[in-house]
Each structure stands twice: as structure tokens, then as C-alpha cells.
C-alpha positions as CSV (number, residue, x, y, z in Angstrom):
1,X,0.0,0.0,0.0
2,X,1.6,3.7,-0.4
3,X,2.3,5.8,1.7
4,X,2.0,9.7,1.4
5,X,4.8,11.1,3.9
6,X,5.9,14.4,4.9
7,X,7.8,17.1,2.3
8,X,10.8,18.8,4.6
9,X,13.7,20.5,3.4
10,X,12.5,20.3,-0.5
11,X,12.3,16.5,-0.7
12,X,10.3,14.0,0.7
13,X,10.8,12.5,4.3
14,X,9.4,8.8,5.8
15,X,6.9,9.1,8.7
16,X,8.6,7.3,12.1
17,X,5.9,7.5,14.2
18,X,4.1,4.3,13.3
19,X,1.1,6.1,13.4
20,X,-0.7,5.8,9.7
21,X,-4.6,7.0,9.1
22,X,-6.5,5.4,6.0
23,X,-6.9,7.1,2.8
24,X,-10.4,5.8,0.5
25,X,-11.4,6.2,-2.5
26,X,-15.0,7.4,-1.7
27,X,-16.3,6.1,-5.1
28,X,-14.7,2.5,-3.7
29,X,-14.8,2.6,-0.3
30,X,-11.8,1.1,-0.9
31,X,-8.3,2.0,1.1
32,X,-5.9,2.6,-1.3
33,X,-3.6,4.8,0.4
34,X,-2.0,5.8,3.9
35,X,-0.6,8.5,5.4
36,X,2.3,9.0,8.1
37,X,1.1,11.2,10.5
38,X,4.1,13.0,11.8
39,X,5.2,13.4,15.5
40,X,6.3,16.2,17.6
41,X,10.2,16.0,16.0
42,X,8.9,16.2,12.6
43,X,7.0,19.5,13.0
44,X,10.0,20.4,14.6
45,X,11.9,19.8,11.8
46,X,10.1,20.8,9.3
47,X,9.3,24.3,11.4
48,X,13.3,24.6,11.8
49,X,13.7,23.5,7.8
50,X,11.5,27.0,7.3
51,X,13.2,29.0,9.9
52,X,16.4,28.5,8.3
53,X,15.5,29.0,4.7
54,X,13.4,32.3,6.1
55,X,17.5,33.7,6.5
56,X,17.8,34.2,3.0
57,X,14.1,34.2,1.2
58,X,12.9,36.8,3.2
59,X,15.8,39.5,2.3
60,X,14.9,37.9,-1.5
61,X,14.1,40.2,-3.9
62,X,10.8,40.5,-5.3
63,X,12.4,39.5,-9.0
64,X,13.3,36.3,-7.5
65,X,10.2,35.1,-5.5
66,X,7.6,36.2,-8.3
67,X,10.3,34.7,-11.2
68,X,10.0,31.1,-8.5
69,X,5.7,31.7,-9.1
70,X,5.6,32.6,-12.3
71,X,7.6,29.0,-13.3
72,X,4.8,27.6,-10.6
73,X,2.1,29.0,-12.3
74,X,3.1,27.4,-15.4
75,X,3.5,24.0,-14.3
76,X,0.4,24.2,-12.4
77,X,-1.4,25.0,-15.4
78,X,0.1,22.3,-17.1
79,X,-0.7,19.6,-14.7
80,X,-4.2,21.0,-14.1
81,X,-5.6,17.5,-15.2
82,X,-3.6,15.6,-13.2
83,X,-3.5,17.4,-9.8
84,X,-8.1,17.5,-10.5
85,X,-7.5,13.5,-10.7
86,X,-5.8,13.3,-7.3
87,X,-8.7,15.4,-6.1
88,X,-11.5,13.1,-7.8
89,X,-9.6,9.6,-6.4
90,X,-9.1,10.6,-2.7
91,X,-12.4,13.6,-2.1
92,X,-14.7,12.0,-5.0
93,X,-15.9,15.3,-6.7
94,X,-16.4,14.6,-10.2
95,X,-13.0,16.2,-12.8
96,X,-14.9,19.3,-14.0
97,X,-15.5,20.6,-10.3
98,X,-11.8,19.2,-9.3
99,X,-10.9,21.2,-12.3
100,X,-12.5,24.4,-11.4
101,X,-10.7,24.3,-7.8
102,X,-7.7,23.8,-9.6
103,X,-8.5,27.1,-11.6
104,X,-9.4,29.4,-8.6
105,X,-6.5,28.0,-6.9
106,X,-4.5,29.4,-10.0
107,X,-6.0,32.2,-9.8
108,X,-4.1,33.3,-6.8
109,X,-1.0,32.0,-7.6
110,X,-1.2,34.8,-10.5
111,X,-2.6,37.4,-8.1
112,X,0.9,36.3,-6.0
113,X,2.9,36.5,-9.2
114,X,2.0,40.6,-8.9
115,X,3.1,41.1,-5.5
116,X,5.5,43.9,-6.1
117,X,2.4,46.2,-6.9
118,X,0.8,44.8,-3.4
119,X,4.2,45.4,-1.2
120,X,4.7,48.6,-2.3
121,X,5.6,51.2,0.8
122,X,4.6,54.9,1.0
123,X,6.3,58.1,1.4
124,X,6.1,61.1,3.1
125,X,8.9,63.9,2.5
126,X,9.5,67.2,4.3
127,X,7.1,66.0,7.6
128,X,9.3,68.5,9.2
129,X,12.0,70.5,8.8
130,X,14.3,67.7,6.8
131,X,12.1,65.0,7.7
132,X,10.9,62.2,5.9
133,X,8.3,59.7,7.0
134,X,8.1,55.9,5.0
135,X,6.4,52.6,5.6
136,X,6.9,49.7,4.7
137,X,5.6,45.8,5.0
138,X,7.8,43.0,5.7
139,X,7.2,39.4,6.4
140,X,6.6,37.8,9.3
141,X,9.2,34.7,9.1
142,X,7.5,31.6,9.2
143,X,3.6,31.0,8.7
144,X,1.5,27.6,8.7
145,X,-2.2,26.5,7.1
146,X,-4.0,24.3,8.6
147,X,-6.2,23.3,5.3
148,X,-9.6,21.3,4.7
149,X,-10.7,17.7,3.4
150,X,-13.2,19.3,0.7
151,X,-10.5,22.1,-1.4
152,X,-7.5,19.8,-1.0
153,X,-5.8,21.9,-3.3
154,X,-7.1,25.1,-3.9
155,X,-7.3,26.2,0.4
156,X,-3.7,25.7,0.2
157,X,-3.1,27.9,-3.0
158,X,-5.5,30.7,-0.9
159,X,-2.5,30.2,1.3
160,X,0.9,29.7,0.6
161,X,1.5,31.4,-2.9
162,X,0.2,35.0,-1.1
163,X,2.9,33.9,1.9
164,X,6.3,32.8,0.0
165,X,5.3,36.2,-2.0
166,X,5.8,38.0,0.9
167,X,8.8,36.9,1.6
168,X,7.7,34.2,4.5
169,X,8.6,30.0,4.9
170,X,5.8,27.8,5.4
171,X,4.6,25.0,6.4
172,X,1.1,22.8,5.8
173,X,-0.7,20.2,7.5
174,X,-3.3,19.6,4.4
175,X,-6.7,17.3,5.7
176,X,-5.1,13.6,6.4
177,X,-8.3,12.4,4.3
178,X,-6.9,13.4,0.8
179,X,-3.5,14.4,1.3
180,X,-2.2,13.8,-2.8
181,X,-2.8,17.0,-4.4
182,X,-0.8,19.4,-2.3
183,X,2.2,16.6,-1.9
184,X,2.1,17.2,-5.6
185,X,2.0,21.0,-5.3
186,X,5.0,20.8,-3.5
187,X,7.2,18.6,-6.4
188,X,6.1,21.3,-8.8
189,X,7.7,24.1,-6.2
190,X,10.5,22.6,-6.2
191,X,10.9,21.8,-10.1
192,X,9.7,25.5,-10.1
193,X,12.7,26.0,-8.7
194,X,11.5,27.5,-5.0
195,X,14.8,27.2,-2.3
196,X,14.8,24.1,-0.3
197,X,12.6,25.3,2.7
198,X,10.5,27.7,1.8
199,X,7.6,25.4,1.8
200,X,6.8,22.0,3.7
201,X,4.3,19.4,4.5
202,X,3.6,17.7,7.6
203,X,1.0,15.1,7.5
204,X,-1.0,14.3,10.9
205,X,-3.6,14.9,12.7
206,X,-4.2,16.8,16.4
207,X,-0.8,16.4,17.3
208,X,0.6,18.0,14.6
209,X,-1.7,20.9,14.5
210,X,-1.1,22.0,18.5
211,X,2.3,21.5,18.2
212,X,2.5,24.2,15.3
213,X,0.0,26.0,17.6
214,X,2.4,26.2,20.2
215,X,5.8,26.4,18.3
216,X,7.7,29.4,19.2
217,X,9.1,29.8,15.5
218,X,5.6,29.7,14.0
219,X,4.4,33.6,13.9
220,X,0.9,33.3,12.0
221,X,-1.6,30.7,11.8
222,X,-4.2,30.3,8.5
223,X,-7.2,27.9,9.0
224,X,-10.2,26.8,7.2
225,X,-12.4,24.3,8.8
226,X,-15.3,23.8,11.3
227,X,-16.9,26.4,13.6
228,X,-15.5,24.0,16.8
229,X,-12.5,23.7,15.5
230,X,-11.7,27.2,14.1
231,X,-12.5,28.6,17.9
232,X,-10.0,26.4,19.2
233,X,-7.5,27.0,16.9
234,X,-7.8,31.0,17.5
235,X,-7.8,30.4,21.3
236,X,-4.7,28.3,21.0
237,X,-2.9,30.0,18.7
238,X,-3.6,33.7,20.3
239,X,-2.4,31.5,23.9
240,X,1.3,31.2,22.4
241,X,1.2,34.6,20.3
242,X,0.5,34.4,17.0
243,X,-1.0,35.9,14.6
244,X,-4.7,33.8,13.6
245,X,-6.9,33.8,10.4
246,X,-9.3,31.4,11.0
247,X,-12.5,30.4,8.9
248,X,-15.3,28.8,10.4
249,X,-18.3,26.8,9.3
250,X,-21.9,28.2,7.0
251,X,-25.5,27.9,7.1
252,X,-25.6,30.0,3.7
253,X,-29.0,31.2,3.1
254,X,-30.3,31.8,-0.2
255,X,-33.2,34.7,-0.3
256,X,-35.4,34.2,-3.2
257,X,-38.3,37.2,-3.7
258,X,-41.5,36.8,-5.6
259,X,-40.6,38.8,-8.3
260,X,-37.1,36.4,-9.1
261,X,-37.1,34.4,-12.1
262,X,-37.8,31.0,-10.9
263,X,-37.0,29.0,-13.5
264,X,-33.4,30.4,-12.8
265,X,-33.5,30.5,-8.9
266,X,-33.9,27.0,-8.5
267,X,-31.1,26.1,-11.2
268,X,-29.0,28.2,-9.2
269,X,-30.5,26.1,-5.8
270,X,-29.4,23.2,-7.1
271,X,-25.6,24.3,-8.4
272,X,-25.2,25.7,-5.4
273,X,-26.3,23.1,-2.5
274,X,-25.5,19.6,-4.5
275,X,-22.1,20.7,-6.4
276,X,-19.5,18.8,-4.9
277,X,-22.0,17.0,-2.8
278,X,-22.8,20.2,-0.9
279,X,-18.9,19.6,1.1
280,X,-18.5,23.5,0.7
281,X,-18.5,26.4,3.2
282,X,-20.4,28.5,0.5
283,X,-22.9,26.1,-0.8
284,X,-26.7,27.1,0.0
285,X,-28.5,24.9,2.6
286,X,-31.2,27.4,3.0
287,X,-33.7,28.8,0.5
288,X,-35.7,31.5,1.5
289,X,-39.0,31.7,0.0
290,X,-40.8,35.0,0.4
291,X,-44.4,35.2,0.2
292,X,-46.3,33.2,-2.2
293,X,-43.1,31.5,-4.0
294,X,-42.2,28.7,-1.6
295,X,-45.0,26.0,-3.2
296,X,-43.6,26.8,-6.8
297,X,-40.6,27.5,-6.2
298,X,-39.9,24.1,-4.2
299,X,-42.0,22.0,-7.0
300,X,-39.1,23.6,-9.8
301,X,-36.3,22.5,-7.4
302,X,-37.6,18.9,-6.7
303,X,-38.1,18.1,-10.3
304,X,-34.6,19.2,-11.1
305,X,-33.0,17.3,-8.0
306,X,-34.4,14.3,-8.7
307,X,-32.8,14.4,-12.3
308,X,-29.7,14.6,-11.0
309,X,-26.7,12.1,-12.2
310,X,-25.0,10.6,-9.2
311,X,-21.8,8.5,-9.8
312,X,-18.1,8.2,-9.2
313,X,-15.8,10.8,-9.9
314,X,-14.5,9.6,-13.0
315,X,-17.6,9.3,-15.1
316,X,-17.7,11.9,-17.5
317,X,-21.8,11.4,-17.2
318,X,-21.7,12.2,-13.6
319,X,-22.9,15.1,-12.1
320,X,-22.2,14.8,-8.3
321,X,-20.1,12.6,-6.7
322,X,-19.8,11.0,-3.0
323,X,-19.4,11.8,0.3
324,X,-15.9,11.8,1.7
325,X,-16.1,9.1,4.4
326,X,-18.5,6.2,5.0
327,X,-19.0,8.2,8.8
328,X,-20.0,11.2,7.0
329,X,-22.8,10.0,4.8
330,X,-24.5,8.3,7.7
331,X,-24.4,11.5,10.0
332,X,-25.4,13.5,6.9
333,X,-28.7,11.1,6.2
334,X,-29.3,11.1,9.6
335,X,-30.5,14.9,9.4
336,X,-32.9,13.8,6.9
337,X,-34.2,10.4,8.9
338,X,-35.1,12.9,11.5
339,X,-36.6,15.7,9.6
340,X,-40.0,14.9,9.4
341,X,-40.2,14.0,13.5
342,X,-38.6,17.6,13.8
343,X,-41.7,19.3,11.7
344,X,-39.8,19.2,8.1
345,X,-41.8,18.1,5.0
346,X,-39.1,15.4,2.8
347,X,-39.8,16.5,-0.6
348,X,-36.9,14.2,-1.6
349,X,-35.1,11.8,0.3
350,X,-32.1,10.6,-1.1
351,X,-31.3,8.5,1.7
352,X,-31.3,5.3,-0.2
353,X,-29.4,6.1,-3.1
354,X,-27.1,3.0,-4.4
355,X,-24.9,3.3,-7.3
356,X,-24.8,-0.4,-9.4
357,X,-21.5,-1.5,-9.3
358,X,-20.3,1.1,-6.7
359,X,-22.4,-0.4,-3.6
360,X,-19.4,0.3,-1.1
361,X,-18.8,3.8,-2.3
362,X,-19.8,6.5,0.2
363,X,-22.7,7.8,-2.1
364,X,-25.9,9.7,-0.7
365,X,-28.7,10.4,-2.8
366,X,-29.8,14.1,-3.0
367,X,-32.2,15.4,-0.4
368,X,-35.0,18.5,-0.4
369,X,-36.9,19.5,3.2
370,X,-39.6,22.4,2.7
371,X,-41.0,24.2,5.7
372,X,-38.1,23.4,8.1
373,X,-38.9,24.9,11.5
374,X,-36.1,27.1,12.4
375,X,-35.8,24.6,15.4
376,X,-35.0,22.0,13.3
377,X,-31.3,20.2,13.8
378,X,-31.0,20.2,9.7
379,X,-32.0,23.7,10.1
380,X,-29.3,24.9,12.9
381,X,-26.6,22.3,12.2
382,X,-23.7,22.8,9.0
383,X,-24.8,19.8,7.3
384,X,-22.3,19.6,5.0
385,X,-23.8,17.5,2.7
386,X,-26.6,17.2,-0.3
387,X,-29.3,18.7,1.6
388,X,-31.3,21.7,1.1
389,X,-33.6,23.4,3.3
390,X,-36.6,25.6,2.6
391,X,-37.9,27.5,4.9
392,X,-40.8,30.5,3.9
393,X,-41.2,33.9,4.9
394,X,-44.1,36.2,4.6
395,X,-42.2,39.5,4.1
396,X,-38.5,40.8,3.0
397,X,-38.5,41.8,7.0
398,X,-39.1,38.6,8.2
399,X,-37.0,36.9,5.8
400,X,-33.6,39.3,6.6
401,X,-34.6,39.1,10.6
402,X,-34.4,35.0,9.6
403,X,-30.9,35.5,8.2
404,X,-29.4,37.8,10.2
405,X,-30.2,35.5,13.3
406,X,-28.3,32.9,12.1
407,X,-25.3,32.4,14.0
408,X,-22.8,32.4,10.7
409,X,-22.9,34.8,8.6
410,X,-20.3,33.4,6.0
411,X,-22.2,33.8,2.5
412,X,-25.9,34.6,1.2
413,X,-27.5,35.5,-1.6
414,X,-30.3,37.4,-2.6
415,X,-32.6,36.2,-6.1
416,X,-34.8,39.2,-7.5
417,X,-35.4,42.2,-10.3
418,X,-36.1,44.5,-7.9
419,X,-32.8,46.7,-7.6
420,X,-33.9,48.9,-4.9
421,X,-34.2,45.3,-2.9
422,X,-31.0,44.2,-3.9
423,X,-29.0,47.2,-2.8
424,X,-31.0,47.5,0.4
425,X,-30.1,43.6,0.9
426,X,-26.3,44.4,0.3
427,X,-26.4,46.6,2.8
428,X,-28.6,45.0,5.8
429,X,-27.8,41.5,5.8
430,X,-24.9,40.2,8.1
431,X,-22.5,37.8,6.5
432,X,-19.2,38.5,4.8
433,X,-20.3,37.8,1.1
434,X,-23.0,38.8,-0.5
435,X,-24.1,37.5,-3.9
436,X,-26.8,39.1,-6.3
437,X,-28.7,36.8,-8.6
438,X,-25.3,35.0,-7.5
439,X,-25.6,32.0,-5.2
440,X,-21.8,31.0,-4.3
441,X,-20.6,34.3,-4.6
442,X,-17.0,33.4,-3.8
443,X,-14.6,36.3,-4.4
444,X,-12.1,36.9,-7.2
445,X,-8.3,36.5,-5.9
446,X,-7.8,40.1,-6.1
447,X,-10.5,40.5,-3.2
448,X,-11.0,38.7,-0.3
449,X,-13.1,35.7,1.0
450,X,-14.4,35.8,4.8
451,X,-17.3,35.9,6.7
452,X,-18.7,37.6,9.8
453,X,-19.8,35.9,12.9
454,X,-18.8,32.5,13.9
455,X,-17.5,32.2,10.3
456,X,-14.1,33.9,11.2
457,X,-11.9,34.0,14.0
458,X,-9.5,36.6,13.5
459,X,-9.6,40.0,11.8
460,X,-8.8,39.7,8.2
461,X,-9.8,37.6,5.3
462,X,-8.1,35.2,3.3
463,X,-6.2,36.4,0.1
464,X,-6.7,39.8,-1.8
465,X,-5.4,42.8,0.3
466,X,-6.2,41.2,3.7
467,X,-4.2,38.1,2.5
468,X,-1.4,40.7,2.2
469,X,-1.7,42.2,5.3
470,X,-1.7,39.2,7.2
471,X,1.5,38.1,6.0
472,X,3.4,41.0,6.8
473,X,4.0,43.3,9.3
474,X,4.5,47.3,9.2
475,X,7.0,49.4,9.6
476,X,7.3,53.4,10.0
477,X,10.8,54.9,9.2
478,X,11.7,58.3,10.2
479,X,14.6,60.3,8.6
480,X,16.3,63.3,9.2
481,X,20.0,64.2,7.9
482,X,20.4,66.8,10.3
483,X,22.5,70.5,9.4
484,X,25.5,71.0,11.1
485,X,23.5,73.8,12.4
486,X,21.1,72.3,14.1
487,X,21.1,70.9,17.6
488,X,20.7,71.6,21.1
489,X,19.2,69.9,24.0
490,X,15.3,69.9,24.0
491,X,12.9,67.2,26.1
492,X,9.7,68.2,24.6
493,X,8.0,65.7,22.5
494,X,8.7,65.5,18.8
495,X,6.3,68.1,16.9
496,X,6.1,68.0,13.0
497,X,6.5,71.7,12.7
């Protein structure tokens, strides 16, 4: 059976712990794979491989780190296919959505090729009598991501291209579920010619996480993940003094007013909560129905779900594909099991969904509640699986009090013609992204993704100008070539006059 091991120093490492976690095909339920999860020394190691190449990266010059990502970018792009099949055989999305991570991933990886625009300083002459004032950014020295089971690629690329472009080392601990693709990332670093170092891989679980949580060397900590798990992480990280971006879970709701084009709303319903088997922080598990659309509205979305092409992966004919782990489905079809005892009408339960030939894959059918009381687990759990919710609303009011009261507030969405309600919605509704007619509306690289409420721990964002900031520091010079005039003793404070 492989093994998937740890990348230190530029090359791979063997695991010695002895400690190995399974790695499935979800398509299978087969074990295919292992990986070594790393002990204490191997952080260590790998934290000291960055510290040491941090001497000489982060005095780099900009030439040199963006010429190392521009080389990346073009290898990345020409392994596109391959790195989407790692995806596909260890997550089970189908090729065109592992593709499309692939290509957002890219994307920042070209918005890092363009850091010298990002890092540029300012300047302030004649503050005073011969005094200038500058500021500058510099980076922090060495930075780690802590990265998710469903983006096994792209989170990373949110991460460390933005990072080394700064002028940090890092180090990952990817999701020990479907470790392949960023292994890979790191052999095309390396052919891209980055400096032995720069950028590691630790594999593991909870004991290599707090022990990059409590390294001394480790300044900033970047983490996508659970709600549970992002608080811990912030509390952690802020107990040993570091810097901490991290991203919790969703309940994205999806708004949809009576004058929206139906037709087109529950299209967008169904891209947005059954793509990738609805394992995404921004898919929709709640649509809103306002007024007298939820009957319709629901009836559209049903037809279309049960339409839906459910298979492995690699089909070409498949349009969703299975869960990540057999533990997963069952707690995910459990929410449905339940629904109806809870108040929830199952429009369509997908709880007995086989595929022939394919019986041990982790497959789960697709699965629509209407009229989900707000008390409902489906309704105040993250799911994170193929089932949407509907609740209804009588009025806009009712149905942005409904939002707003959620306790995430990562993504929503608003569905309507009305202008006037869109910019008012914009405006009023408490999450960190806001999408119009848009129902994943996941920024480009060159802003930046983040929520509000128990969807981020932490100030800033991931990628786009916050990405920047968080991976640097600042730094205020002041300067003064004095006249051989002046002088003299004075012990008031500094004035700018």
C-alpha cells in the first residue's frame, strides 16, 4: 500500500511514528492509500527546515520570489488535469468541479505573481524640517495553514503562494483524508525552482496541528475548517502569540423574492447546494422563499433534483459525486431520517441512493426539506452534505430578521429584479459575502473571502489585500539628515513643525 509522507527540506521525508490514518477512495470505499502522520520531531523539523531557509528568502528580492511563481504558475497549469484527478480519487468530486478548484487556486497564484504592486511602501517627504516619514511591509518569518478535506488543493493555494510572496517560509498540514494533491504542489515548487525550505508538508492529525499551535518559531496561523474547531484554533494559537486567520463553518442562506425568475433560482438552488455533494462552506442549505413562491418555487427545485446524475468521480456522465467518508454520509442522512419528526416536510429523500457496481462507495442520494422549522437540527446544524432546506417567509422583514439571526454569517444570496431590494439587501444582511442573482458568490483572488460571525476568528480575510496584510507586518521609518547647524538639548516631544 503507499504511503503519502511528509515534504521537509524540499524533498520527501518517511513518517517514524508508526502512526498511519487510512486514505479511501469514496467512489470505492476502498483503502488505497495511507498516510504518516508526523510526531512532535517532525514539525519540529520541518518548522526549523523554514526557519532556516526564512534567513535568505525573506531579504529575496521581489524578481526572485515572483520569477520562482511565475515558473509555478506554469507548471500548475500544465498539470491541471492531473492534480483534478488526485482530487477526484481521494475527495470523489467529479473532474470538472476538481478542475474548477484547480483554476481558482490558479488564480491566486497569478494574483501572487503581482506582488511587487501589493508590497509597495509609502512616502512622506519634508514631515518636518528635513524629515521624511516611509512605511513599509515586511514578512513575518514563518507562517502555517491548517487546510480542509473538501478544497484539498485550492485552500492551500489561498494560502501559501500569497505567503512565499511576501517573503515568508511555510509550512502545511493539508486534511489527512486526501492528502495527494498538495504533496504534488510541493514537487512542482520545487521543479519550479523555490529554495529548499520555503515550503513544507507535515501530515498528521491533532498532534501535529497543536504543536504548530504552540511552536515558538511559528508567527501566523491560516485555517479553514469547522466552527468547533476554528475557535480552538484562534484560542490556541492567540495563547502562544501568533498571529490567527481562521475560517469557520456556513448555514448559507439563499433569499429568493417573488418577483425572481424562478426558473433560474432553483437552477441556481441546485448548483449551489449539491455541487460537490454540498462539502462546501459556501454552498446554499437554505432557501428562502418570500411570500407566495415557496409552493412553486420548491415543486421547480424537486423536479430538477431528482434528475440529478449521481456517480463516481471519474464518469464523465456524472454530475455529483460521493461523500468523503462512509461516517460522514451516515451522520449526513441522519439529518434527513429525523426531519419529518422535527416538523420538516421530505420532498426528496435521497437517503437510499445506491450506485450499481459502486455499492461500497460513500454515495448519498440528494435530499430537499420544505418548511423546516427554524428549530430544526437540519436547520441549525452545518450539514455539509446534499441537503437543502426551505424554509418560507411572509415578508423581506421577516426573511432578513431570519438570516441575520443565524449564528454564521459566512455567504448569502439574494434572487430578485427589484434593484432597490438588492442594494437595500447588500447593505442590511450580516455575512461576509454577498451575492446578487449569484448563489456562491465566492470572491475573485484580487478581493478577499471571509465571513462575519462564527465564520471567522480573527480580523482579516483570506487572500486579496487582507491576505497581504496578514502576511506581513509594518513598519514606520523616520529620517532626518540633520545641518550641522542644528542641535541643542530639547525634552519636549517630537512636533512635525
Amino acid at each position: 500500500m503507499k504511503t503519502i509522507h511528509h515534504w521537509i527540506g524540499g524533498k520527501p521525508v518517511e513518517g517514524t511514528s508508526g502512526r498511519f490514518g487510512p486514505v479511501y477512495d469514496p467512489a470505492t470505499g476502498a483503502q488505497g492509500k495511507r498516510i504518516a502522520f508526523a510526531t512532535t520531531d517532525e514539525v519540529d523539523a520541518a518548522v526549523a527546515s523554514a526557519r532556516a531557509a526564512f534567513a535568505s528568502w525573506g531579504g529575496s528580492s521581489l524578481a526572485k520570489r515572483t520569477a520562482v511563481l511565475f515558473r509555478f504558475r506554469e507548471l500548475l497549469d500544465a498539470h491541471r488535469d492531473e492534480i483534478a484527478a488526485l482530487i477526484t480519487a481521494e475527495h470523489g468530486k467529479v473532474h470538472s468541479d476538481a478542475l474548477g478548484e484547480v483554476a481558482r487556486g490558479l488564480e491566486i497564484v497569478e494574483l501572487a505573481c503581482g506582488i511587487s504592486s501589493q508590497l509597495k511602501g509609502e512616502l512622506s517627504t519634508e514631515v518636518s524640517n528635513r524629515v521624511d516619514v516611509a512605511s513599509i511591509r515586511q514578512p513575518l518569518g514563518v507562517v502555517a495553514g491548517i487546510t480542509p478535506f473538501n478544497f484539498p488543493a485550492m485552500v492551500p493555494m489561498w494560502m501559501f503562494p500569497l505567503a512565499i510572496a511576501c517573503g515568508n517560509t511555510f509550512v502545511l498540514k493539508p486534511s489527512e483524508k486526501d492528502p495527494s494533491a498538495s504533496f504534488r504542489l510541493a514537487e512542482l515548487l520545487a521543479e519550479a525552482g523555490l529554495p529548499e525550505g520555503v515550503f513544507n508538508i507535515v501530515q498528521g492529525d491533532k498532534a501535529a496541528v497543536d504543536r504548530l499551535l504552540e511552536h515558538p518559531d511559528v508567527a501566523a496561523v491560516s485555517f479553514v475548517g469547522s466552527t468547533p474547531i476554528a475557535k480552538y484554533i484562534q484560542l490556541r494559537a492567540v495563547e502562544h502569540g501568533k498571529r490567527v486567520q481562521a475560517l469557520g463553518g456556513a448555514k448559507n442562506h439563499m433569499l429568493v423574492l417573488p418577483d425572481a425568475d424562478l426558473d433560474y433560482a432553483a437552477d441556481q438552488a441546485i448548483n449551489a447546494a449539491y455541487g460537490s455533494a454540498g462539502e462546501r462552506c459556501m454552498a446554499v442549505s437554505v432557501v428562502v422563499a418570500v411570500g407566495d413562491t415557496g409552493d412553486e418555487l420548491v415543486a421547480r427545485i424537486a423536479e430538477r433534483a431528482k434528475n440529478l446524475r449521481i456517480g463516481p468521480g471519474t464518469d464523465p456522465a456524472s454530475e455529483m459525486g460521493p461523500l468523503i467518508t462512509r461516517e460522514h454520509r451516515d451522520k449526513v442522512a441522519s439529518y434527513v431520517a429525523g426531519a419529518a419528526a422535527q416538523g420538516a416536510e421530505v420532498v426528496v429523500d435521497g437517503t437510499g441512493y445506491s450506485v450499481e457496481g459502486h455499492e461500497d462507495g460513500f454515495f448519498l442520494g440528494v435530499s430537499l426539506l420544505d418548511k423546516v422549522p427554524v428549530t430544526a437540527d437540519a436547520y441549525r446544524d452545518e450539514i455539509f452534505g446534499p441537503v437543502l432546506c426551505v424554509v418560507r417567509a411572509g415578508t423581506y422583514d421577516e426573511a432578513i430578521e431570519l438570516i441575520n439571526s443565524s449564528r454564521w454569517g459566512n455567504g448569502t444570496a439574494i434572487f430578485t429584479r427589484d434593484g432597490g431590494a438588492a442594494r437595500r439587501f447588500q447593505l442590511e444582511v450580516q455575512a461576509g459575502m454577498v451575492g446578487v442573482n449569484v448563489p456562491i458568490p465566492v470572491p475573485v483572488g484580487y478581493h478577499s473571502f471571509g465571513g462575519w460571525k462564527d465564520s471567522l476568528f480573527g480580523d482579516l480575510h483570506v487572500y486579496g489585500n487582507d491576505g497581504v496584510a496578514f502576511y506581513t507586518r509594518g513598519k514606520v521609518i523616520t529620517t532626518r539628515w540633520p545641518d550641522p547647524a542644528d542641535g541643542g538639548i530639547n525634552l519636549g516631544f517630537p512636533s512635525h513643525s
